[in-house]
LUMVO-492800 format. One line per 5 residues: their letters; for each residue x, y, z of N, C-alpha, C. Coordinates in steps of 0.02 Angstrom, whole numbers, plus 32768, in hexadecimal, padded with zeros to 4 digits. Layout:
% LUMVO-492800
a	X,Y,Z,X,Y,Z,X,Y,Z  ...
***
This chain:
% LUMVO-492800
xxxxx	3C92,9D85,4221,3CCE,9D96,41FE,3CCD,9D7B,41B6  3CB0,9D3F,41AE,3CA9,9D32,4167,3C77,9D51,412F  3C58,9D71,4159,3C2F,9DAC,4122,3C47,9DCD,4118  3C95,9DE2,4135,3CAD,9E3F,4122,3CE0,9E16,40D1  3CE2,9DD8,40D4,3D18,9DC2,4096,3CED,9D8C,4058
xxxxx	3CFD,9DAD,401C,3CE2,9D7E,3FDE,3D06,9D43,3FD9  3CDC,9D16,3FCD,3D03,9CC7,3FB4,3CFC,9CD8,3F6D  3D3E,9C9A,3F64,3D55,9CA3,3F2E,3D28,9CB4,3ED6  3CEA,9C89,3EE0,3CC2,9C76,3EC0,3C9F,9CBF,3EB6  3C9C,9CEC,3ED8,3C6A,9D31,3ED7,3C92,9D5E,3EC8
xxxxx	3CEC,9D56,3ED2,3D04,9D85,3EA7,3D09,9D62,3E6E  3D27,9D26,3E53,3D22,9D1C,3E06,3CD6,9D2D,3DDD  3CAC,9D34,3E07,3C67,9D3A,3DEE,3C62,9D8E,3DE2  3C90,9DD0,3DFF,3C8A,9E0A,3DF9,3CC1,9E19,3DCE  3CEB,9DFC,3DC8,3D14,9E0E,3D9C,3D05,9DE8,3D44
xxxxx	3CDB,9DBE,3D44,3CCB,9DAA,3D14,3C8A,9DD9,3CEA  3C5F,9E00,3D22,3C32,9E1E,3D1B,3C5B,9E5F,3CFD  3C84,9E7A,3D27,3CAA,9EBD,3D0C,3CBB,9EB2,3CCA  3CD8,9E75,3CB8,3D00,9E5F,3C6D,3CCC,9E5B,3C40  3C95,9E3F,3C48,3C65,9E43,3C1C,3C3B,9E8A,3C08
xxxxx	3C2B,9EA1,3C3B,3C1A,9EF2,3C34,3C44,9F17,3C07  3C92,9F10,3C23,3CAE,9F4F,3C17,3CF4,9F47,3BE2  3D07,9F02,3BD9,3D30,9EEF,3BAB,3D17,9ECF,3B5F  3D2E,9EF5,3B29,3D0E,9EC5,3AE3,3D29,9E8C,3AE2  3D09,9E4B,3ACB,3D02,9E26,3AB4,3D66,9E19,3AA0
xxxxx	3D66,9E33,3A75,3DA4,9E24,3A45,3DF6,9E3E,3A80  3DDE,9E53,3AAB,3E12,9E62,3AD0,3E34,9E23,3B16  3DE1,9E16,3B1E,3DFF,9DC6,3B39,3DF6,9D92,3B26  3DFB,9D7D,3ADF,3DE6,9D47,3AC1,3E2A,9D50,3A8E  3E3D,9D14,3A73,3E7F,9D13,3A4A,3E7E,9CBE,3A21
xxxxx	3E90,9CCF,39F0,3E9A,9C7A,39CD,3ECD,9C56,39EA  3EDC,9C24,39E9,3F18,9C10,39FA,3F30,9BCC,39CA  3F56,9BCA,39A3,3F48,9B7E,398B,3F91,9B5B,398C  3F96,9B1C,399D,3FD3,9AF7,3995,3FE4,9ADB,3973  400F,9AC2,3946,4025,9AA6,390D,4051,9A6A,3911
xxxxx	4032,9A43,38F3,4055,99EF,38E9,4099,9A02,38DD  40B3,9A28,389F,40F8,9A1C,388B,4106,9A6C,3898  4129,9A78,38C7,4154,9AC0,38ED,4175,9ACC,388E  419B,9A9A,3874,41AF,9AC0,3828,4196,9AE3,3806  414E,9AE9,3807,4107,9B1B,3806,410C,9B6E,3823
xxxxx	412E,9B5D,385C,4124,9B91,3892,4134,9BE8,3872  415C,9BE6,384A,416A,9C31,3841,4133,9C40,37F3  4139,9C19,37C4,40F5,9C38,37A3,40CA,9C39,37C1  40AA,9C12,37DF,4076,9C26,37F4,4065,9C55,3837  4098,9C85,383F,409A,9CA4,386D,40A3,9CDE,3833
xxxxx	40B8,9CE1,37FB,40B4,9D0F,37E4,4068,9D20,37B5  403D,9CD9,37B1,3FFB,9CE8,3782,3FCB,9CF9,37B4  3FE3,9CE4,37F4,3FA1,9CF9,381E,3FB8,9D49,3831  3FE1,9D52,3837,3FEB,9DA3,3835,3FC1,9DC7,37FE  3FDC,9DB2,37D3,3FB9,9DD4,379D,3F6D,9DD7,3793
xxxxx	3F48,9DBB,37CD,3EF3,9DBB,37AE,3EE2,9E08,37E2  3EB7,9E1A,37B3,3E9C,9E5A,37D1,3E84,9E64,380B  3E73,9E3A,3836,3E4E,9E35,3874,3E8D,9E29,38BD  3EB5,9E22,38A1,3EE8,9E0A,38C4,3F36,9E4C,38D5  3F27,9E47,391A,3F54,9E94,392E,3F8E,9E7E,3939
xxxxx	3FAD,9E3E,394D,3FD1,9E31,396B,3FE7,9DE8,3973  401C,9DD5,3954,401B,9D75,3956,4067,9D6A,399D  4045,9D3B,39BD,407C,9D1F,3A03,4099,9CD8,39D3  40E4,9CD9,39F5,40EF,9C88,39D6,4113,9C66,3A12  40F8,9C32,3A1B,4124,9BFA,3A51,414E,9BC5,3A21
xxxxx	4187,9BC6,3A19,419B,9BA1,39F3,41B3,9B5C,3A17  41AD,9B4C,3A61,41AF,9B18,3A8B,417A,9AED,3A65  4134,9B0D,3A84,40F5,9AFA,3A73,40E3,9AF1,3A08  4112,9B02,39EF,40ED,9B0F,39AD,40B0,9B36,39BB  40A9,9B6C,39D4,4063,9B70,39E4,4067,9BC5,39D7
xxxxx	402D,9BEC,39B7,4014,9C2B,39A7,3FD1,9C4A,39DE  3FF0,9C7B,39E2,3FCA,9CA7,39F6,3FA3,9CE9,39DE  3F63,9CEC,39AF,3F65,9D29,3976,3F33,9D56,39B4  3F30,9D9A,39C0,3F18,9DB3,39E2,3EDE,9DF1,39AD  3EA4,9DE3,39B6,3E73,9E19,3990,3E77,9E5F,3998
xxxxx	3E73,9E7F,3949,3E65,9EC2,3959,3E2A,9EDB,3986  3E18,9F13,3997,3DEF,9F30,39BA,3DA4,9F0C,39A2  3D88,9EE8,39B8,3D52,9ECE,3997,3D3A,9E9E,396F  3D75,9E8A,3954,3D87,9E58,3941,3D73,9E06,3949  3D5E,9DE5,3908,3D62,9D90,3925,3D7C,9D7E,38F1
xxxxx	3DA3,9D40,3902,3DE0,9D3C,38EE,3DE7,9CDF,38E2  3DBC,9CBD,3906,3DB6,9C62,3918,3D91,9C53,38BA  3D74,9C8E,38B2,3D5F,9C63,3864,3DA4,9C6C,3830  3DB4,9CB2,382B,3DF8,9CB1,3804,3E26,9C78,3800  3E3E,9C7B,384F,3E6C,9C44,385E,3E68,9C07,3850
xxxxx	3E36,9BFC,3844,3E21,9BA8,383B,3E20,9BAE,37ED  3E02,9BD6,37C2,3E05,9BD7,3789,3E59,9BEE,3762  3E80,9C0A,379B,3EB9,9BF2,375E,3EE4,9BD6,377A  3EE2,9BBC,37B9,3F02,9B74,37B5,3EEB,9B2F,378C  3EA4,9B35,3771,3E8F,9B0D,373C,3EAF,9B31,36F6
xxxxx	3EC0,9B63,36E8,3ED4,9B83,36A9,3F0C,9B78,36A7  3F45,9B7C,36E1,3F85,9B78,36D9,3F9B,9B25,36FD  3F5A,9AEB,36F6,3F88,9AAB,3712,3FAD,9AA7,374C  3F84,9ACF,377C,3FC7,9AE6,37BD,3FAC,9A95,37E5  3FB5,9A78,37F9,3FAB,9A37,3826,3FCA,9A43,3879
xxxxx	3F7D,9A5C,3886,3F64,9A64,38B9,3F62,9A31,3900  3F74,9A33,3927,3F55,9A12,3964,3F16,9A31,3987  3F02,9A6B,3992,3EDE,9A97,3999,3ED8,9AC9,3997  3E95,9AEA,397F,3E90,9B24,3977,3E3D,9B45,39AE  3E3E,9B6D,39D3,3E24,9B87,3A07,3E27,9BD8,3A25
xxxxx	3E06,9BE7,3A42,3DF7,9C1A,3A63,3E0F,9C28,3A9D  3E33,9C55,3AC4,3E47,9C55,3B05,3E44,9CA2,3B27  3E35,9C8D,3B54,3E28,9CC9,3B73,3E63,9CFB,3B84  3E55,9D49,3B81,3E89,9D6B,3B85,3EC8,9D78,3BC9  3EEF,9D95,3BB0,3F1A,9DA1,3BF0,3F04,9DC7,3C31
xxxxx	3EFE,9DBD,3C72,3EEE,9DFA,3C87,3F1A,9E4A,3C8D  3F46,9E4B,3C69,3F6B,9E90,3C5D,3F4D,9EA7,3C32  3F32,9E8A,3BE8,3F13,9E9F,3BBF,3ECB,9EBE,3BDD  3EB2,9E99,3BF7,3E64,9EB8,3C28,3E70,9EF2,3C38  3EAF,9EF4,3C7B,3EB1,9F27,3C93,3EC3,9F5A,3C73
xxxxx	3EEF,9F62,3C30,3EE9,9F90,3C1C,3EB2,9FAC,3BF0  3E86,9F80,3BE9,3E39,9F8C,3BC3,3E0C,9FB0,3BF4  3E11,9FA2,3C35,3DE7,9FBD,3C4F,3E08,A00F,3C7B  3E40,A009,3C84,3E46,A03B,3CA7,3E74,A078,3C6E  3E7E,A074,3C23,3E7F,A0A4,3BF4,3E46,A0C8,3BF3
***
């Protein structure tokens, strides 16, 4: 009976395989960066909008924290880092995170 069912480990291992095959890069990958002083929070929700690579900015204003989401192809971790050095944004971190799975699914089954 335990051959007719996958452990957990062999589906995260097929669904990671499907995502890599069949999803770009920029669709599950996203910047995310948090900010020391939230008084920050709306310019810089409005300069990271504005960079070309960038389709879409999330804001947690609990967290002080951004979410910029890449255009189609898109990388987006060098921008971000370079104008939060241009615009003095004081950072707690800035990183990479993996995408939503709604976003996947609609990548793969459009």
């Amino acid at each position: 009976m335990t051959e007719e069912f996958l452990d957990r480990a062999q589906i995260a291992a097929s669904v990671e395989q499907v995502r890599s095959e069949t999803v770009p890069q920029s669709v599950w990958c996203c910047g995310v960066g948090k900010l020391e002083q939230p008084a920050q929070l709306a310019g810089a929700r409005d300069a990271v909008a504005a960079l070309p690579a960038v389709a879409q900015v999330e804001v947690s204003e609990r967290d002080a924290r951004l979410t910029a989401l890449p255009k189609a192809g898109a990388t987006i971790l060098p921008a971000l880092s370079e104008l939060a050095a241009r615009q003095g944004l004081k950072l707690k971190e800035l990183h990479l995170e993996s995408g939503r799975l709604d976003e996947v699914f609609r990548t793969i089954t459009a």
